[in-house]
N, C-alpha and C positions, 0 to 999 in steps of 0.2 A: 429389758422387759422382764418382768416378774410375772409368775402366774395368775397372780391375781388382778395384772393386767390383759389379760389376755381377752378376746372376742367371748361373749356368751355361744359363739356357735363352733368353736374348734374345739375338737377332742382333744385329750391325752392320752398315751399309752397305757396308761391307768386304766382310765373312763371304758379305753377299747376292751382292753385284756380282763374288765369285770365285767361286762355284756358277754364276752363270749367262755366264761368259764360257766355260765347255766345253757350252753348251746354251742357243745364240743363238737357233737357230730352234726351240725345243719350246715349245708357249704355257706361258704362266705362270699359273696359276691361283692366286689369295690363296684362302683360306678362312677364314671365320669364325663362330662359333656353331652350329655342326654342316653349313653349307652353304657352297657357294664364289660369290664375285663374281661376277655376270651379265658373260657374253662381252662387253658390249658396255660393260665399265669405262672409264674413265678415271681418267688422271694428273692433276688438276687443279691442282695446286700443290705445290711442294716448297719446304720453308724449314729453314736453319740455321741455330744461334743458339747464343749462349755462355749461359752460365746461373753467374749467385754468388745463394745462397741461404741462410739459416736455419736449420736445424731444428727441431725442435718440444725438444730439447734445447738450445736456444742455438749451436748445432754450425753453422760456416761449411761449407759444399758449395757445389762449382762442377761443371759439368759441358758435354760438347756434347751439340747433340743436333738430328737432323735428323727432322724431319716430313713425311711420304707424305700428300696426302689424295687417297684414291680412291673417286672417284664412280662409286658401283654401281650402273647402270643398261644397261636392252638399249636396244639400237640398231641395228637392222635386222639385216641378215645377218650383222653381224660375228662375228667368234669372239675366245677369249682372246687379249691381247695375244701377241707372240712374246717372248723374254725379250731379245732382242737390241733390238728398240726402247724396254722398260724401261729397258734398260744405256744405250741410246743419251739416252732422257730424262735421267736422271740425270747422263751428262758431260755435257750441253747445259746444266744448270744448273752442273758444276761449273766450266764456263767462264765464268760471273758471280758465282758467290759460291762462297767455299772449305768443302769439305766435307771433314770430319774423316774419315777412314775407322773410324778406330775409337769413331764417336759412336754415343751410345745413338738408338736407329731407332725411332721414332711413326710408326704409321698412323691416320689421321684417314677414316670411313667412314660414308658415308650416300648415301642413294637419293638427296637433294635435297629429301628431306621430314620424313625424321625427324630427331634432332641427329644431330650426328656423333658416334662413340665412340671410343674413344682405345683401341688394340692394341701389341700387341708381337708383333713376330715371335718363335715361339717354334720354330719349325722350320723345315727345305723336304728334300723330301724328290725324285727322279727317277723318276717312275712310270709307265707306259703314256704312253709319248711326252710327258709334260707335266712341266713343271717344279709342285710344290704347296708352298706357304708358308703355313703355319697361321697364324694368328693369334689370339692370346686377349687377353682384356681386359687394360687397365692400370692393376691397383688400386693405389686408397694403399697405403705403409707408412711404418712410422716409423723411420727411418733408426738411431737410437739401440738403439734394441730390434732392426734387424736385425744390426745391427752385434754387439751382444750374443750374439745364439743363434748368428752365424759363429763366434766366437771360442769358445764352449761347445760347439760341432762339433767347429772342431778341435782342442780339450783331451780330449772324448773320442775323437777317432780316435788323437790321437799318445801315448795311454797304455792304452790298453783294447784286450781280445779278446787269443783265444790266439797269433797270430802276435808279439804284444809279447810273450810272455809274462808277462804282468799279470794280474793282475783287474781290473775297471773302477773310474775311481779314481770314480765319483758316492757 
């Protein structure tokens, strides 16, 4: 997978880390599954990796891709991180390993008890002082077939509806 395949709705480490260089000090709150990360999260590990792979078509993909795992737990009085020590975690690793800016971004999340679930940023939005980054799951798909319904997207957009003046070519 190449970047420029990627979903319109997943961030990159990039995308993240320019949102929150104009909003160092507003906490950053992740959300996920209709609730947001206990104030008293942690950054527990971040890792990059190059990735050559298979697909279930016989199809070679490579891709980067950096992993967040954040440990959702309270812990005393704390509150949400601020975004500016996220930003700061993140160069503190990119001065030991290189970090793609336009890699595809995994968050890894669990209390410490359940497994972890694997997310995708799919938003972040500036709200009442706090920075919010949604996150939703990160299901399979099968590269082949999404590849497919792109390309039948854009065969129907670049010939169909009244501004082409066509009728649709299906």
């Amino acid at each position: 997978m190449r970047f420029d395949d990627m979903t319109p709705d997943e961030m990159t480490i990039g995308d993240l880390l320019g949102l929150l260089a104009d909003h160092r000090d507003k906490p950053l709150v992740f959300s996920h599954g209709g609730r947001a990360v206990k104030p008293g999260y942690h950054v527990t590990e971040v890792k990059a990796g190059a990735f050559s792979a298979l697909d279930c078509g016989a199809n070679p993909e490579s891709w980067t891709e950096i992993f967040i795992q954040l440990w959702d737990v309270d812990e005393g009085e704390r509150t949400h991180m601020p975004s500016g020590k996220f930003a700061a975690i993140i160069g503190k690793v990119s001065e030991h390993l290189s970090l793609d800016p336009a890699a595809k971004l995994t968050f890894e999340v669990s209390d410490g008890l359940a497994p972890m679930q694997l997310h995708k940023a799919s938003s972040a939005t500036v709200s009442d002082g706090q920075v919010h980054v949604q996150l939703v799951p990160r299901a399979a798909s099968c590269k082949p077939r999404d590849r497919w319904l792109a390309a039948q997207s854009q065969v129907a957009a670049s010939c169909c509806g009244p501004a082409k003046g066509q009728p649709c070519c299906s």
